[in-house]
C-alpha positions in Angstrom: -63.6 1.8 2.2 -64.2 3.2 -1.4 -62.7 2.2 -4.2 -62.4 3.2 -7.4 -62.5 1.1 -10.7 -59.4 1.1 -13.1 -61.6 3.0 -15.8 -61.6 6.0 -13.2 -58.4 6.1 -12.3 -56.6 5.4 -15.9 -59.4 5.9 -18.2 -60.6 4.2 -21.1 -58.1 3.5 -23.7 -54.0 2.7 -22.1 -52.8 3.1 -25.6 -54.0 6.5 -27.0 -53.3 8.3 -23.6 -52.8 11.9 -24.6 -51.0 13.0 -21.0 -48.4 11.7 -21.4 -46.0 12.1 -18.1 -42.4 14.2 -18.7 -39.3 12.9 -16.8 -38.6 15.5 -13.3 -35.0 15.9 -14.5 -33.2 19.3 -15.1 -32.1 19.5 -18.8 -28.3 19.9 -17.8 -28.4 17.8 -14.8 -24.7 16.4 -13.7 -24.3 13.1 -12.2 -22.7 13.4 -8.8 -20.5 10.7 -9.2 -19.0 11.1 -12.5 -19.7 15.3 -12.9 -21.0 15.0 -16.5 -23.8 16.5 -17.9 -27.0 14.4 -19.3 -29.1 16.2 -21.7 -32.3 15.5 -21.5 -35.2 16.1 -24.0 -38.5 16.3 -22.7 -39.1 19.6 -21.0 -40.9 19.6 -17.7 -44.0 21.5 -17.5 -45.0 20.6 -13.8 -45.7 24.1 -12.7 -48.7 25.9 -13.5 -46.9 28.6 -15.8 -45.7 25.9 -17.9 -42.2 26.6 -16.6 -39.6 24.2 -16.0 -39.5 23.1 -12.4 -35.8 22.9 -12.4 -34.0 25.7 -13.9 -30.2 24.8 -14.0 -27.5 27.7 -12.7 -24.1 27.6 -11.8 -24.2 27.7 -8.3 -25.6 24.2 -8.6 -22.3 22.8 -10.2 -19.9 21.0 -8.5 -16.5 22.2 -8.5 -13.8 19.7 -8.5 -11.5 20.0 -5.9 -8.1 18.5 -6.6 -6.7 16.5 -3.6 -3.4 17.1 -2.7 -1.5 14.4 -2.1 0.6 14.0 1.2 4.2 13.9 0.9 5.7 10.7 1.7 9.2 11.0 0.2 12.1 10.0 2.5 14.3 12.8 1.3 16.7 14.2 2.9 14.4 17.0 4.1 12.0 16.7 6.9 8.2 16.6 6.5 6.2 19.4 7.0 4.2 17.7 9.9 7.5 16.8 11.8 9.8 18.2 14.0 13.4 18.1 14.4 16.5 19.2 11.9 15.6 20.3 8.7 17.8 18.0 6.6 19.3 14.5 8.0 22.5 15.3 5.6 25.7 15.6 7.8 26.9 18.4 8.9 30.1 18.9 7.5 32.2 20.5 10.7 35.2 22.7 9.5 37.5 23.4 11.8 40.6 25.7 11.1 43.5 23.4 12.3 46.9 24.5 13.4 50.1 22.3 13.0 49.3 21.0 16.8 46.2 19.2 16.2 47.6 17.9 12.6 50.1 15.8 14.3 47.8 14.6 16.6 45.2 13.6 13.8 48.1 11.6 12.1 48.6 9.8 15.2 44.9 9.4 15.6 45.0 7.7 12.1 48.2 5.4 12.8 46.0 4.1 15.7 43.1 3.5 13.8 45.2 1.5 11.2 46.6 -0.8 13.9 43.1 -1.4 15.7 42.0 -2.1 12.1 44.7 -4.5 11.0 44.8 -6.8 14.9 41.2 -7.0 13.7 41.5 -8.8 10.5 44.3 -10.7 12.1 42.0 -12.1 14.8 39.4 -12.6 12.2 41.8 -14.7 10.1 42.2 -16.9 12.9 38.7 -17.3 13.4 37.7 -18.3 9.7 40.4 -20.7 9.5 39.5 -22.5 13.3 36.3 -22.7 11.4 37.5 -24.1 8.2 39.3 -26.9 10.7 36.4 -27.7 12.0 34.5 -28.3 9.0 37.0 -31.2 8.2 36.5 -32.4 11.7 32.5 -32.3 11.5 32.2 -34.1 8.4 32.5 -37.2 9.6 29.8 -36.4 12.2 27.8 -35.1 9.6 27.7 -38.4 7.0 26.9 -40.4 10.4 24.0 -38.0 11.5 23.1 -38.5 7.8 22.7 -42.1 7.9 21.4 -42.7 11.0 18.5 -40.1 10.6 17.8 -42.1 7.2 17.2 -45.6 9.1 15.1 -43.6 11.8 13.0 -42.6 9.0 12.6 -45.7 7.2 12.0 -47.3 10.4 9.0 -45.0 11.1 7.6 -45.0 7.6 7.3 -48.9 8.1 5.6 -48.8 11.5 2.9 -46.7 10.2 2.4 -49.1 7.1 1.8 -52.0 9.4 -0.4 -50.4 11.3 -2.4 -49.2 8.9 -2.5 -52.6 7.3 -4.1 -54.2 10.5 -6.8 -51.5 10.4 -8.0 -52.2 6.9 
């Protein structure tokens, strides 16, 4: 296989070389990534009319789409996407009452008092059965205390000893 010598392929002098090679860049290129525009000086003469090889146009730009951003609210209006009601406010019924149906809604409300108040009563009862047996526990509790402490301690020393005869 032929080769050639580096005086045949570069020529003589690497200093004083008169053809000089242009950058294969459009003068108003734009970066991809970041859409703005290099300039660039050298002008490049690759074509045999000594016309530049890229000739830059509009067509070529990148427009810049704005995204629109889903809607993730948690109004009181539905999403676009979903189905169902279009607001989750309540629906405020109106009803035309007659003097009938306002008696009975007093009674209605007379109940609802006395279910209410039988329930704090029983609740009453329960908080202070509970408070009782806090007083009653207490005792319980210092003993637990203590005798979980000596269990401890008791432990703690086991494993010192034991690690005393392995050293």
């Amino acid at each position: 296989m032929p080769y050639c010598s580096v005086q045949e392929a570069w020529g003589g002098d690497f200093n004083d070389n008169s053809d000089k090679f242009n950058k294969i860049v459009p003068e108003n290129s734009f970066d991809s990534e970041y859409e703005t525009s290099d300039e660039y000086n050298n002008i490049n003469v690759y074509n045999d009319d000594d016309s530049e090889v890229f000739e830059y146009s509009d067509k070529y730009k990148k427009s810049k789409k704005k995204k629109k951003r889903k809607n993730f609210s948690r109004t009181y209006n539905r999403l676009e996407e979903h189905t169902g009601p279009e607001t989750r406010l309540p629906i405020d019924k109106k009803y035309n009452l007659q003097e009938e149906k306002v008696t009975e809604n007093k009674s209605t409300k007379e109940s609802y008092m006395n279910f209410i108040l039988d329930e704090n009563k029983k609740l009453k009862k329960m908080l202070n059965n509970l408070n009782n047996r806090e007083e009653q526990d207490n005792i319980f509790d210092i003993a637990l205390f203590i005798f979980g402490g000596i269990f401890i301690i008791l432990i703690i020393d086991i494993l010192t000893k034991n690690l005393k005869r392995f050293n």
